[in-house]
N, C-alpha and C positions, 0 to 999 in steps of 0.2 A: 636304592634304585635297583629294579632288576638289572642282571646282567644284559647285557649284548647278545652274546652267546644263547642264551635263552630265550629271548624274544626271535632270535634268528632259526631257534630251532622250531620252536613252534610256528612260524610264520613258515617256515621252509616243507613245512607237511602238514601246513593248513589248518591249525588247529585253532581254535576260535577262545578267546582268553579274555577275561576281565581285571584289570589292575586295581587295587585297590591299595590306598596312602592309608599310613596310621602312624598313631603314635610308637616312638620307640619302642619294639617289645621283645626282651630276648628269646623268654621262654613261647612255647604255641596257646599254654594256657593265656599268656601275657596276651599275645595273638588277636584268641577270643575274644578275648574282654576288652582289646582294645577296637576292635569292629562289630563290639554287641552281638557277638552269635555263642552258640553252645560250643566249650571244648570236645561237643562227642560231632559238631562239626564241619571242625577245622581238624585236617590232617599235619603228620608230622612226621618225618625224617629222620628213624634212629638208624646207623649207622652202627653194623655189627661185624665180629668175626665170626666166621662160621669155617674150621678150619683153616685160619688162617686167610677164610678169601671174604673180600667187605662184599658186606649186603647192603642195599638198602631195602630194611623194614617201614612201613608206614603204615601206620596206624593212627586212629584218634587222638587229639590233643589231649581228651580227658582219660584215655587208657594206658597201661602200663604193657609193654614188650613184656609178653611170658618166653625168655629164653628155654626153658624147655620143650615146649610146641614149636619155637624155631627151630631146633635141631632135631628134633622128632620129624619135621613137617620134609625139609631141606633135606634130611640124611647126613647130616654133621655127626661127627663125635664130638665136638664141643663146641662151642658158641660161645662168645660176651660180647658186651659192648665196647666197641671199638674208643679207644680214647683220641683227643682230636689231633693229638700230635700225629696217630696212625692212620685219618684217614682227611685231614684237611687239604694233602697236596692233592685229592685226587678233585677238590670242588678250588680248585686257586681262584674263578673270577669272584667265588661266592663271601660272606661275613661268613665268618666263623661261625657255628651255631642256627644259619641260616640255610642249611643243605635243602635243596631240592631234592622230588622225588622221579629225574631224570635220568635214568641208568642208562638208559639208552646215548647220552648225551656224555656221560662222564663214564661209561664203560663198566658198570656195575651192575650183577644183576640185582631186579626189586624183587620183592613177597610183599602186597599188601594187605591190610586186614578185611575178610569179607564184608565187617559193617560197613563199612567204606565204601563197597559195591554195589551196597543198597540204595545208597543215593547218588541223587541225578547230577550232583556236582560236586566237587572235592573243593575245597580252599585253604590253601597252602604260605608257607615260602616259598620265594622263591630267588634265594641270594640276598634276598633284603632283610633287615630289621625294621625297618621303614616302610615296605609294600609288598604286599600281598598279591596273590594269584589265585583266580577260580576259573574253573573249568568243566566242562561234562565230563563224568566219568567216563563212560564209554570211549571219550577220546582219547583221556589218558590210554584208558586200558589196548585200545587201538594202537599208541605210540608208543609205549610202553609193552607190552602183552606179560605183565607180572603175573607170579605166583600168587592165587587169590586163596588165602585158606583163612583158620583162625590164630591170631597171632596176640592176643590180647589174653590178660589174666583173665580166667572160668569166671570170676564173680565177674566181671566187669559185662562177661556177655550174658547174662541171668540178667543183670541190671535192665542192659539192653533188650531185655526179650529176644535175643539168640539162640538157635536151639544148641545145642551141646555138638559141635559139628565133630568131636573127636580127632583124628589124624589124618578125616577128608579134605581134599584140596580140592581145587579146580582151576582150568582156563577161562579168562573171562569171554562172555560170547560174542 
């Protein structure tokens, strides 16, 4: 079940949400497949260090966090992915493995992946393993105001038909 906390934040700033039940799925690919949509999307919640201070990254179910355009992108001298002993107290209502892409909500900032931007809805976790959340992007990015740049491996955006956005970033509009 989604949290509390999060139906109250989005309800609190008007943000207009669709729930959706599924089967158990730990991973976001798991996710996909278990609501019949493409891992490119369903978004996903990695959870990084980026000098020591957690991001949340989101990108595609089906793409891989290129940690080097995160700390190119950010201005980090180093990045990894945060392990969940380091960054579970900062989501306590949430499952383990189930982070939402709420920074505004848990105090963290986000960078999401420009594909992401592309489309008209994002569908996530959101604390659950169980159920699902979609939204308009633009709301997010409204609630949110995340770092929109490329945060996915180069082949992944080829795949996608992305142009090669290099160390361009943007706000979203």
């Amino acid at each position: 079940m989604i949290p509390e906390s999060i139906q109250h934040y989005l309800r609190r700033n008007r943000v207009r949400f669709e729930r959706y039940w599924h089967a158990h799925a730990v991973t976001a690919q798991e996710l996909a497949q278990a609501l019949h949509v493409s891992g490119w999307r369903v978004a996903k919640s990695v959870i990084v260090l980026a000098d020591r201070q957690p991001w949340i990254v989101v990108v595609p179910a089906a793409g891989t966090v290129d940690l080097q355009q995160v700390r190119d992108i950010i201005g980090a001298r180093s990045v990894r992915l945060a392990t969940e002993a380091e960054f579970s107290r900062f989501f306590p209502d949430c499952e383990l493995g189930a982070e939402p892409p709420f920074g505004e909500l848990y105090g963290l900032p986000v960078a999401v992946d420009e594909s992401l931007s592309l489309t008209d809805h994002l569908l996530f976790r959101a604390g659950s393993h169980e159920e699902a959340l979609e939204m308009r992007f633009q709301d997010f990015a409204t609630l949110e105001w995340p770092l929109v740049a490329s945060f996915i491996q180069r082949e992944q955006q080829q795949m996608m038909g992305l142009p090669d956005a290099g160390l361009e970033s943007h706000a979203p509009a």
